[in-house]
PyMOL Python script that loads the backbone (N, CA, C, O; Angstrom):
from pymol import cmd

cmd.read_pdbstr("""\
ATOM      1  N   UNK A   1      56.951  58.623  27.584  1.00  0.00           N
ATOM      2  CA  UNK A   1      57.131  59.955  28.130  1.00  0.00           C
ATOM      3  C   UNK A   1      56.935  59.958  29.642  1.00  0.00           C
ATOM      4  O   UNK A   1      57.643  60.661  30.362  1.00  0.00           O
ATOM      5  N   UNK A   2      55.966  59.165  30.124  1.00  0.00           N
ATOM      6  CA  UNK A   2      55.376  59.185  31.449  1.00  0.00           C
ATOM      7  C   UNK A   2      56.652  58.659  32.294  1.00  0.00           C
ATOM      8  O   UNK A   2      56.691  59.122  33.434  1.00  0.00           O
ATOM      9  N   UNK A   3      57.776  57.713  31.924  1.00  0.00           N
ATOM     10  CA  UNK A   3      58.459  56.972  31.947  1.00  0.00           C
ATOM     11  C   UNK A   3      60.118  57.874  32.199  1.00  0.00           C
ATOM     12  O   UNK A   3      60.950  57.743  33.098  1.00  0.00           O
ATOM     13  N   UNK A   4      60.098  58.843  30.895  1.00  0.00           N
ATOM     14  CA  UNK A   4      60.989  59.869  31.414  1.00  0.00           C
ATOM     15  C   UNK A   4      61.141  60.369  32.667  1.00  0.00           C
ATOM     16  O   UNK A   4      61.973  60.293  33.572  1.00  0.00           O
ATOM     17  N   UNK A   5      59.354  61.284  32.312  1.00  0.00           N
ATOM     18  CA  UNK A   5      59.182  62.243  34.172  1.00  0.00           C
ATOM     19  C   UNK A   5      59.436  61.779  34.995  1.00  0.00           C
ATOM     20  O   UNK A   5      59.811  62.452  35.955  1.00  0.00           O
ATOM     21  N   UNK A   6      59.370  60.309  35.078  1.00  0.00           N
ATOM     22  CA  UNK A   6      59.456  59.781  36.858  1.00  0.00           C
ATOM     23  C   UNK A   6      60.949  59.881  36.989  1.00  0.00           C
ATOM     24  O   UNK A   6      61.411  60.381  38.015  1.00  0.00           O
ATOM     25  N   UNK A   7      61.968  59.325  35.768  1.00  0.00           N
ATOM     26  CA  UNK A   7      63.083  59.071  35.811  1.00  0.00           C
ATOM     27  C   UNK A   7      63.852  60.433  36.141  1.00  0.00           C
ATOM     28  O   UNK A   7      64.842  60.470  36.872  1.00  0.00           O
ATOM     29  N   UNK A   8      63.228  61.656  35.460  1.00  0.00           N
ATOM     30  CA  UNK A   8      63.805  62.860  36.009  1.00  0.00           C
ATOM     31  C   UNK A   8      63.223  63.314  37.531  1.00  0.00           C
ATOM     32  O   UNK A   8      63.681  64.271  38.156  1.00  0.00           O
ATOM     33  N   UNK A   9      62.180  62.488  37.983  1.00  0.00           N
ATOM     34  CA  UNK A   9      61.967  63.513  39.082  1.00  0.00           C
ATOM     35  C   UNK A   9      62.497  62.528  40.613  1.00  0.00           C
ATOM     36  O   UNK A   9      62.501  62.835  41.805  1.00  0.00           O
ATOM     37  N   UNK A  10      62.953  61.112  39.790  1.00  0.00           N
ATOM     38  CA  UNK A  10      63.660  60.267  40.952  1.00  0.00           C
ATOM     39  C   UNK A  10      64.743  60.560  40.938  1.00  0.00           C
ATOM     40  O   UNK A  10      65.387  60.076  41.869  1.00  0.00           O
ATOM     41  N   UNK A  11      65.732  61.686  39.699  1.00  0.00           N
ATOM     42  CA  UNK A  11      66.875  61.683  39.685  1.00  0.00           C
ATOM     43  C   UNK A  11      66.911  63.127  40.991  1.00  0.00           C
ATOM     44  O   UNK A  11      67.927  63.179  41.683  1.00  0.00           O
ATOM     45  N   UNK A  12      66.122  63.888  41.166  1.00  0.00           N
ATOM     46  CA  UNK A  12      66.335  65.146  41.506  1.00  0.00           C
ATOM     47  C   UNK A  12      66.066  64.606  43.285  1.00  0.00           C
ATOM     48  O   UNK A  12      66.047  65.451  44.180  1.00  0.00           O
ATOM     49  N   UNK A  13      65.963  63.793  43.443  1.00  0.00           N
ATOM     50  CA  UNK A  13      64.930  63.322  44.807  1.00  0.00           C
ATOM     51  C   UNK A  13      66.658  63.558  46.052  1.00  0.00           C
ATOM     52  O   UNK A  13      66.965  64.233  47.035  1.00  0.00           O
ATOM     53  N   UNK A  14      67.324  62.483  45.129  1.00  0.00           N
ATOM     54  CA  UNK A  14      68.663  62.639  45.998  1.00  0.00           C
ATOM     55  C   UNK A  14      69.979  63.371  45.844  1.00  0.00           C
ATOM     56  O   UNK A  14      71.086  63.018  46.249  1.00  0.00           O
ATOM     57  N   UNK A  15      69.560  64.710  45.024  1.00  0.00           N
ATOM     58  CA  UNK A  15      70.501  65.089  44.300  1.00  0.00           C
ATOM     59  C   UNK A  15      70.620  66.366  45.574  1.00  0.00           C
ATOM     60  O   UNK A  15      69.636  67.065  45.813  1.00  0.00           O
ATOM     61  N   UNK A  16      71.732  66.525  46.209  1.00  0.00           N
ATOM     62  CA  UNK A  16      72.215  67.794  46.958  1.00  0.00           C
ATOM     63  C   UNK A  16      71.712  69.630  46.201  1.00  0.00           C
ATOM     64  O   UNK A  16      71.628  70.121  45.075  1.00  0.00           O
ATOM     65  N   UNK A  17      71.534  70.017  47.387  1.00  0.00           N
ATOM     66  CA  UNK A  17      70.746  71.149  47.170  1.00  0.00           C
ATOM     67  C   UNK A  17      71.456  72.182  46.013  1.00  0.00           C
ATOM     68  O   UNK A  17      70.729  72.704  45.168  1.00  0.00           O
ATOM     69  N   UNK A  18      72.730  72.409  46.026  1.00  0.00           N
ATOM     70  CA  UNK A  18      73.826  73.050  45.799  1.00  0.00           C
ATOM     71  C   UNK A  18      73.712  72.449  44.156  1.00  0.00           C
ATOM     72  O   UNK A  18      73.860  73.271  43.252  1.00  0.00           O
ATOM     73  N   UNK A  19      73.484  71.207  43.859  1.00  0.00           N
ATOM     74  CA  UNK A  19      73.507  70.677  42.072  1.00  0.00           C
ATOM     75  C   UNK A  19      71.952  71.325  41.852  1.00  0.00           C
ATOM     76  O   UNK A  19      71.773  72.390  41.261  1.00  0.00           O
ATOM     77  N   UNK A  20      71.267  70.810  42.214  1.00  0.00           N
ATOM     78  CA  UNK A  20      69.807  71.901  41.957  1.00  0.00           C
ATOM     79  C   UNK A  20      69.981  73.497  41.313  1.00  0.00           C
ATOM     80  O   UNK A  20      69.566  73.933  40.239  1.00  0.00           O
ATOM     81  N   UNK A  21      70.691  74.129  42.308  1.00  0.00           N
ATOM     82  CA  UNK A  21      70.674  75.882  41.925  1.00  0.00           C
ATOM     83  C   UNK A  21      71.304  75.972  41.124  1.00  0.00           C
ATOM     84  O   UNK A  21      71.212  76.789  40.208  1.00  0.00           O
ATOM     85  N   UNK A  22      72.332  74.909  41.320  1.00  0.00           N
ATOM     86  CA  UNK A  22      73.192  74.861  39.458  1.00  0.00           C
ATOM     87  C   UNK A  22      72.706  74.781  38.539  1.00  0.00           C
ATOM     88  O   UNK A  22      72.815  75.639  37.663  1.00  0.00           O
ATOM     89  N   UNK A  23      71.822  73.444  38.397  1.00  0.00           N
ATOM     90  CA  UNK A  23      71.315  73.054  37.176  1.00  0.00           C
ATOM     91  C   UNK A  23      69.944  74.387  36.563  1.00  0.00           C
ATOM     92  O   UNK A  23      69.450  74.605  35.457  1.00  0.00           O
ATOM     93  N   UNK A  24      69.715  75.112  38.157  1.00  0.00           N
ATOM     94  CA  UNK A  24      68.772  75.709  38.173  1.00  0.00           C
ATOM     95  C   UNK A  24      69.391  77.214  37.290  1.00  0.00           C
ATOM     96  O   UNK A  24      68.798  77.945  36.496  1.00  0.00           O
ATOM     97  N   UNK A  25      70.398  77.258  37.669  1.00  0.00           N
ATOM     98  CA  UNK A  25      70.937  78.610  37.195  1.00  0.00           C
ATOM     99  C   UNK A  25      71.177  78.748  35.882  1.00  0.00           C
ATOM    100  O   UNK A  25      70.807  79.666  35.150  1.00  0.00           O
ATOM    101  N   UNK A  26      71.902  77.660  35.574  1.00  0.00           N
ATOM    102  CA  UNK A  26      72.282  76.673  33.900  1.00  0.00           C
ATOM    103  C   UNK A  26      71.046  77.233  32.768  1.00  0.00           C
ATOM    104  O   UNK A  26      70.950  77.922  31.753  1.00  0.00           O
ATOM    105  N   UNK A  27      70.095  76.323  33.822  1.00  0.00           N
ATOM    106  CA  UNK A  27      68.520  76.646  32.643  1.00  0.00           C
ATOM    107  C   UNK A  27      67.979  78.218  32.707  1.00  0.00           C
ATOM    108  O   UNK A  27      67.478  78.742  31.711  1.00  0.00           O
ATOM    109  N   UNK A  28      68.097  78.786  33.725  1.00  0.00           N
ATOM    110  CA  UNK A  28      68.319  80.341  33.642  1.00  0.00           C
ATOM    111  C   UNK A  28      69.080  81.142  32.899  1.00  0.00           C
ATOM    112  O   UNK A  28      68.707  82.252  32.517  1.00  0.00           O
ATOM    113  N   UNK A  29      70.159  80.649  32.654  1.00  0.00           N
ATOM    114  CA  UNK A  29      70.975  81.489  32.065  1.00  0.00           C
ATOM    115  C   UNK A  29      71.203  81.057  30.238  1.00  0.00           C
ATOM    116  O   UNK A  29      71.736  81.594  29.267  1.00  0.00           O
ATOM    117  N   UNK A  30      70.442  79.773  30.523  1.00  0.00           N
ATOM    118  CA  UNK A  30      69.848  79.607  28.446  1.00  0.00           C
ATOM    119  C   UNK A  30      68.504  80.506  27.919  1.00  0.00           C
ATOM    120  O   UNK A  30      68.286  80.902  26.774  1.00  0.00           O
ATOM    121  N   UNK A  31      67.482  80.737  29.425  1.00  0.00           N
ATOM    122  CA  UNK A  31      66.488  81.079  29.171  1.00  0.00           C
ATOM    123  C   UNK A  31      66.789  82.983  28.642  1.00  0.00           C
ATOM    124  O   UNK A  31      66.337  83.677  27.731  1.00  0.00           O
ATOM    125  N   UNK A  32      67.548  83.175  29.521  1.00  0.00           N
ATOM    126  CA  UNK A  32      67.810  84.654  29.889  1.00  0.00           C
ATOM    127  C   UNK A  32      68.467  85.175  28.222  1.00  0.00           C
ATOM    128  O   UNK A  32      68.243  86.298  27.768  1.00  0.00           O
ATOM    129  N   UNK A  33      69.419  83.942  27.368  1.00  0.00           N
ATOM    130  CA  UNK A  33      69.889  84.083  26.218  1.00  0.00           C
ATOM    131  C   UNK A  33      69.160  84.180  25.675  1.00  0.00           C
ATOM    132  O   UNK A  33      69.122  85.378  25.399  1.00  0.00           O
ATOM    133  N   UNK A  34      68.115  83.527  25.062  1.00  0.00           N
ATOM    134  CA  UNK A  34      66.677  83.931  24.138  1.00  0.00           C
ATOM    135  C   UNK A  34      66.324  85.316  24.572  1.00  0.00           C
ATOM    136  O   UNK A  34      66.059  86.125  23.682  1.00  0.00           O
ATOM    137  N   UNK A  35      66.287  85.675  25.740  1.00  0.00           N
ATOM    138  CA  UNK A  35      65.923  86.877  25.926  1.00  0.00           C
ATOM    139  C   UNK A  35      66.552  88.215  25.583  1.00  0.00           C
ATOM    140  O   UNK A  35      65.990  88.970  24.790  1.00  0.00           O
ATOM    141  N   UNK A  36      67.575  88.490  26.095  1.00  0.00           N
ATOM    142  CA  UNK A  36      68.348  88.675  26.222  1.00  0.00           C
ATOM    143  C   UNK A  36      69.912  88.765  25.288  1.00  0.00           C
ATOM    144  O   UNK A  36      70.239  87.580  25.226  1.00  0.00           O
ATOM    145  N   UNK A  37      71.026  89.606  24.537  1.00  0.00           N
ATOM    146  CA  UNK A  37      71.790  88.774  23.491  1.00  0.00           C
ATOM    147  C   UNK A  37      72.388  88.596  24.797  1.00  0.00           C
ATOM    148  O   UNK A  37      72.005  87.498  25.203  1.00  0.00           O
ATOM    149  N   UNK A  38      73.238  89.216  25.758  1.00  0.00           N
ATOM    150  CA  UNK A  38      74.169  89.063  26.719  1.00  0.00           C
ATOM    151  C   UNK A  38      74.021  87.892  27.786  1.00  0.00           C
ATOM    152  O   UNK A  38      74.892  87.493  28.559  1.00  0.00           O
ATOM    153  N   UNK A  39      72.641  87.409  27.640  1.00  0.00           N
ATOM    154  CA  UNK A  39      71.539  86.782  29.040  1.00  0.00           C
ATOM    155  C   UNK A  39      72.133  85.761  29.357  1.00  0.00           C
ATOM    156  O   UNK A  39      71.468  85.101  30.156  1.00  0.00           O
ATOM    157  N   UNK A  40      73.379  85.181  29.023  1.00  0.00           N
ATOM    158  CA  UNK A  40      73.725  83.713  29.286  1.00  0.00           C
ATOM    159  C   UNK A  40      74.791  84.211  30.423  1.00  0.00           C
ATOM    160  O   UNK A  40      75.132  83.197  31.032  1.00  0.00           O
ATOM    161  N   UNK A  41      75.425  85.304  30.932  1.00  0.00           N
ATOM    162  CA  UNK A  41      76.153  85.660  31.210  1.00  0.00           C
ATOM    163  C   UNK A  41      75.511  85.428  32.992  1.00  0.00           C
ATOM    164  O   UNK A  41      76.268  85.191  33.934  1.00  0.00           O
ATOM    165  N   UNK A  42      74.056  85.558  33.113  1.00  0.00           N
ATOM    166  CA  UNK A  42      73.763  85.222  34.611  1.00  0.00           C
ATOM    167  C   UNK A  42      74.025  84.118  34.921  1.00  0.00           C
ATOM    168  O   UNK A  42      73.986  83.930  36.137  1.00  0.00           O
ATOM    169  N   UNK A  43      74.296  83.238  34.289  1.00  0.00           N
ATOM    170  CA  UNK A  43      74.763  81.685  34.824  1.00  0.00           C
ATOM    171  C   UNK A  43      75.587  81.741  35.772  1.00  0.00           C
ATOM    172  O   UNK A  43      75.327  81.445  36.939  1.00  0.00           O
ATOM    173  N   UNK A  44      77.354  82.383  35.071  1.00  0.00           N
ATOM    174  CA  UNK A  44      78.166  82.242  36.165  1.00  0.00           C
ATOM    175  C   UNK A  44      78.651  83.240  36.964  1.00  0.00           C
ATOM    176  O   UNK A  44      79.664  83.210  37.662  1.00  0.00           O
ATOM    177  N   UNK A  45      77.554  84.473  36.760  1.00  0.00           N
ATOM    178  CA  UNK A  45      77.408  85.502  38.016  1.00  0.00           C
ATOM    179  C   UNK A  45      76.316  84.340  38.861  1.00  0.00           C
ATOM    180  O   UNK A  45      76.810  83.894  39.896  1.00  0.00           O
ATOM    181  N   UNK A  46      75.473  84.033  38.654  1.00  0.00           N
ATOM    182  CA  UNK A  46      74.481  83.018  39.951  1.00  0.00           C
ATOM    183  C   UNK A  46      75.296  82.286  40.746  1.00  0.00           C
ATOM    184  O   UNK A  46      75.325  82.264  41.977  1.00  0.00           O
ATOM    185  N   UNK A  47      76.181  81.483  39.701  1.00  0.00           N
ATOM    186  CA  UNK A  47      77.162  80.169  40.285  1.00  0.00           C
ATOM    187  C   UNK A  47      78.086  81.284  41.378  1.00  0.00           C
ATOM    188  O   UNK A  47      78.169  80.981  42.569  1.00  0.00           O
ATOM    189  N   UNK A  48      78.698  82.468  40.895  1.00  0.00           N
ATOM    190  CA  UNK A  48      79.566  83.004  41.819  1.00  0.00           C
ATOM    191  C   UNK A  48      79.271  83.459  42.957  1.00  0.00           C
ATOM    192  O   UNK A  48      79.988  83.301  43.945  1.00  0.00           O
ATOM    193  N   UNK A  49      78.055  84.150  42.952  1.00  0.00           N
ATOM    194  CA  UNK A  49      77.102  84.443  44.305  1.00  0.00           C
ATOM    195  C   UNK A  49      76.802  83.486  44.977  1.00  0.00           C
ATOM    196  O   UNK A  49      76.706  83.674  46.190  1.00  0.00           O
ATOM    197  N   UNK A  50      76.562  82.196  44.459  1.00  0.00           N
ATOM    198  CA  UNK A  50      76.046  81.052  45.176  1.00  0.00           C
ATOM    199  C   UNK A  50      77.407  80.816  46.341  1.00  0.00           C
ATOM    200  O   UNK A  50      77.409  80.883  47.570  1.00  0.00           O
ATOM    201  N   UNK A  51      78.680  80.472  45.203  1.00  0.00           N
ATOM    202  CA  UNK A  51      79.561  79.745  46.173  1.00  0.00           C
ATOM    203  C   UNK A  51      80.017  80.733  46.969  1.00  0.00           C
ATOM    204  O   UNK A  51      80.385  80.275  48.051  1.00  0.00           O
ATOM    205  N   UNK A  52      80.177  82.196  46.855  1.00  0.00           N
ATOM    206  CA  UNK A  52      80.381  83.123  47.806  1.00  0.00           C
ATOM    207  C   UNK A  52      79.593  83.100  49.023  1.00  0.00           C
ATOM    208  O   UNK A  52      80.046  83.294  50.152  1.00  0.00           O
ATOM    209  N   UNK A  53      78.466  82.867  48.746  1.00  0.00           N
ATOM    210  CA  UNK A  53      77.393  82.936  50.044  1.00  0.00           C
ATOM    211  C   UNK A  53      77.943  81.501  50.684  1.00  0.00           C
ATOM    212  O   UNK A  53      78.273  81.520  51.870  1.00  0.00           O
ATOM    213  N   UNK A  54      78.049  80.287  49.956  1.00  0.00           N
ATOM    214  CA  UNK A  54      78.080  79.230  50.538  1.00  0.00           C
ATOM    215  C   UNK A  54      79.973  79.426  51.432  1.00  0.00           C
ATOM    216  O   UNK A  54      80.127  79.033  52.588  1.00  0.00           O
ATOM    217  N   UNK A  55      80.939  79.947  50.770  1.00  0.00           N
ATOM    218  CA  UNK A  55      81.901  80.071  51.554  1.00  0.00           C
ATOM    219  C   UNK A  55      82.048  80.828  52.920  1.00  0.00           C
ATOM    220  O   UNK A  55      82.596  80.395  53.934  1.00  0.00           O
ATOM    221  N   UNK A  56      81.458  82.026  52.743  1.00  0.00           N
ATOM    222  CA  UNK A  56      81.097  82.859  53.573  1.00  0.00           C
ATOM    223  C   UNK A  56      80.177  82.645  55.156  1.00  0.00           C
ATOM    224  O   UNK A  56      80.382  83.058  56.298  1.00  0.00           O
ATOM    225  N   UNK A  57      78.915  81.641  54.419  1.00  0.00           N
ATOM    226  CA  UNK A  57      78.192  80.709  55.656  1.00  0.00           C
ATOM    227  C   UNK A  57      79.209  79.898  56.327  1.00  0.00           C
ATOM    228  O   UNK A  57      79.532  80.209  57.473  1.00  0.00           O
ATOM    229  N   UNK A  58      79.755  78.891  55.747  1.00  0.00           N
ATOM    230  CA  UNK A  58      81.186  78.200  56.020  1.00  0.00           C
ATOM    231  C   UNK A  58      81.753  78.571  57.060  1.00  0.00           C
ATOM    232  O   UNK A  58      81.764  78.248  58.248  1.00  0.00           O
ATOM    233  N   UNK A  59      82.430  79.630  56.125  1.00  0.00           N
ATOM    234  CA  UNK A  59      83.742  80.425  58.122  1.00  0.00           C
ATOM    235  C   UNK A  59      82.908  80.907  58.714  1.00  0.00           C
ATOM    236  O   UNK A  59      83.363  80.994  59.855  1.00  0.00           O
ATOM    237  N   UNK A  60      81.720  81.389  58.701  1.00  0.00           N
ATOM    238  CA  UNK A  60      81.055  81.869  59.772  1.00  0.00           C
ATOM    239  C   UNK A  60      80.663  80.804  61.131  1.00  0.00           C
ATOM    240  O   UNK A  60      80.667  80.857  62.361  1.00  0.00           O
ATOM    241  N   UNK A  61      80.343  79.863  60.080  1.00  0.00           N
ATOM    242  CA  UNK A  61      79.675  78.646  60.693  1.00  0.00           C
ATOM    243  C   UNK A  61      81.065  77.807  61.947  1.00  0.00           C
ATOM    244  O   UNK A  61      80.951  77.325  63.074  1.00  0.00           O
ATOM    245  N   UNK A  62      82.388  78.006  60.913  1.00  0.00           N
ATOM    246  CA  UNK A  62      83.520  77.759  61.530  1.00  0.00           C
ATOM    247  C   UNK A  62      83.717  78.384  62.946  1.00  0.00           C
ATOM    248  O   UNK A  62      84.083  77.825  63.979  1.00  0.00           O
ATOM    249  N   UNK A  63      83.291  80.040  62.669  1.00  0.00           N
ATOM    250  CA  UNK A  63      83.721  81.131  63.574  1.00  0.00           C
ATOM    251  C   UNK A  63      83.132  81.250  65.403  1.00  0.00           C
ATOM    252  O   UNK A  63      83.576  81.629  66.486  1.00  0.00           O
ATOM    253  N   UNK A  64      81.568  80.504  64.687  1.00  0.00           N
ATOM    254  CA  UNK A  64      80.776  80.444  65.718  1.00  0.00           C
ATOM    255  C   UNK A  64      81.168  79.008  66.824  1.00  0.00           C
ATOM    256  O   UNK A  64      81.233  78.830  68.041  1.00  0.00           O
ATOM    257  N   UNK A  65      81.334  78.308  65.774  1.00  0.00           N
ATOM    258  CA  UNK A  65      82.202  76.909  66.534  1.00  0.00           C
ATOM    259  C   UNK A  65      83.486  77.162  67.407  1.00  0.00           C
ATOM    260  O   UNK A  65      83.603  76.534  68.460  1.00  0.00           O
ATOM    261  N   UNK A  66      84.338  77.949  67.060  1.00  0.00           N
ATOM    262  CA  UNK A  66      85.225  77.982  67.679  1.00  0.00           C
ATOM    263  C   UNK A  66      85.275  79.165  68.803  1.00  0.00           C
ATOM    264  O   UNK A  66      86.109  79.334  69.693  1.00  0.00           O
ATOM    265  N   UNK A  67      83.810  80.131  68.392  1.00  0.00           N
ATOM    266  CA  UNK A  67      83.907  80.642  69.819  1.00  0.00           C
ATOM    267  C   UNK A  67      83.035  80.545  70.679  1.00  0.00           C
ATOM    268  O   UNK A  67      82.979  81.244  71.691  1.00  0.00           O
ATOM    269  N   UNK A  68      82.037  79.415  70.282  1.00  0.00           N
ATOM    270  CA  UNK A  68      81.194  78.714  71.732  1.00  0.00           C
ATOM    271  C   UNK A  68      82.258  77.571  72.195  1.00  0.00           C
ATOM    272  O   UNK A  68      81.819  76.962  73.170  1.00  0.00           O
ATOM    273  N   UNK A  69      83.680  77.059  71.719  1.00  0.00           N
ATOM    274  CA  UNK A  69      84.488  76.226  72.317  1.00  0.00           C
ATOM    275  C   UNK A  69      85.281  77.323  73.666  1.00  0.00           C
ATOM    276  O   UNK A  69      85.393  77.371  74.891  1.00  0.00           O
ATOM    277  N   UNK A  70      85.634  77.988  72.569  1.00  0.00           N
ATOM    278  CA  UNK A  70      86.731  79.517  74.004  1.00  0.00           C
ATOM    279  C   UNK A  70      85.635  79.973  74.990  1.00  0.00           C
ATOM    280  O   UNK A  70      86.014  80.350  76.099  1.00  0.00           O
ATOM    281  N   UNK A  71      84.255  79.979  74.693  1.00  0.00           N
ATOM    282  CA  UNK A  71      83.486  80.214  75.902  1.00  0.00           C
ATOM    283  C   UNK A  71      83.281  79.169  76.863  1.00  0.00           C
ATOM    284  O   UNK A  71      83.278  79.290  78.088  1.00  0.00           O
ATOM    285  N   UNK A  72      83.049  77.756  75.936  1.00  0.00           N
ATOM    286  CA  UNK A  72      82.874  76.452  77.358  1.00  0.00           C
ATOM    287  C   UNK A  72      84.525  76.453  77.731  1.00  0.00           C
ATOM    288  O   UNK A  72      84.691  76.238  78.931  1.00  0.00           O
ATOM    289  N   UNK A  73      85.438  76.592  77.185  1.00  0.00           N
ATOM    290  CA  UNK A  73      86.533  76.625  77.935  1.00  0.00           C
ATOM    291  C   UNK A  73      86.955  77.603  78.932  1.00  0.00           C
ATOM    292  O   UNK A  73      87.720  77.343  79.861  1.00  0.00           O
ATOM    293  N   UNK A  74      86.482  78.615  78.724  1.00  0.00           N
ATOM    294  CA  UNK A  74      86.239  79.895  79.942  1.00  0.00           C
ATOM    295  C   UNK A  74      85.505  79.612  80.795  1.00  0.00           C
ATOM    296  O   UNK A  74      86.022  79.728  81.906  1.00  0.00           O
ATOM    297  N   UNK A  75      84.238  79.195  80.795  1.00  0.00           N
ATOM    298  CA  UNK A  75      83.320  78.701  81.457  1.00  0.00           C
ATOM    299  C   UNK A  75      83.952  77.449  82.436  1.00  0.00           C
ATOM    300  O   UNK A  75      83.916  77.615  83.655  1.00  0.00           O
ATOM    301  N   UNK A  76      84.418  76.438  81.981  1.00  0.00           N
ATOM    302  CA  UNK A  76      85.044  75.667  82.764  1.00  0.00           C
ATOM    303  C   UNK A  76      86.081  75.830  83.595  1.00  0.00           C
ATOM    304  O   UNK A  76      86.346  75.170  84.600  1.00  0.00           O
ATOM    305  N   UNK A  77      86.853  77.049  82.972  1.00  0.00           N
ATOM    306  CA  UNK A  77      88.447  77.213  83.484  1.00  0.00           C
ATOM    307  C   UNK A  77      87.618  77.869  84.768  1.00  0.00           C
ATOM    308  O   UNK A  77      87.658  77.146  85.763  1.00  0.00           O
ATOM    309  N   UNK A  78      87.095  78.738  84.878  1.00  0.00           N
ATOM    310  CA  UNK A  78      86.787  79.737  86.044  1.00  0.00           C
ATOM    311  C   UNK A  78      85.840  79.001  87.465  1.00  0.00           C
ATOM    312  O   UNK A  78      85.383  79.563  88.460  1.00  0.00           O
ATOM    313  N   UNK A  79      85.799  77.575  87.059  1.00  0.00           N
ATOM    314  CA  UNK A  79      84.687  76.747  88.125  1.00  0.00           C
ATOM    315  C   UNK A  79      85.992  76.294  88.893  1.00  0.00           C
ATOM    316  O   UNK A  79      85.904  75.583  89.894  1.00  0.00           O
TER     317      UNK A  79
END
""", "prot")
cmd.dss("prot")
cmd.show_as("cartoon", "prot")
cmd.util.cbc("prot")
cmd.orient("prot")
């Protein structure tokens, strides 16, 4: 048994943040079924919020890149 835990907790060590909230949501949304008759249904409302937020950070992240480039290029053009 002792032998398992390590094996699950060396598997989680290099595993990207994004498989975590999954797996995290997964076991949420079995837990939420015992609870719950409908409860399995938060799984892939979690998963959809997740990748929405994560797309959304994305172009933003894009947005900001491309307009600290049009500012050093303004910045330069005007010297």
């Amino acid at each position: 048994m002792n032998r398992l835990w390590h094996f699950i907790k060396w598997n989680f060590t290099d595993m990207r943040p994004e498989s975590k909230r999954m797996i995290i949501y997964f076991l949420a949304g079995i837990g939420f079924a015992f609870v719950t008759p409908n409860g399995f249904f938060i799984t892939p409302i979690a998963i959809f919020l997740d990748m929405t937020q994560d797309m959304i950070r994305s172009r933003y992240e894009d947005y900001r890149k491309e307009q600290q480039a049009l500012v050093d290029t303004l910045k330069d053009s005007s010297k």
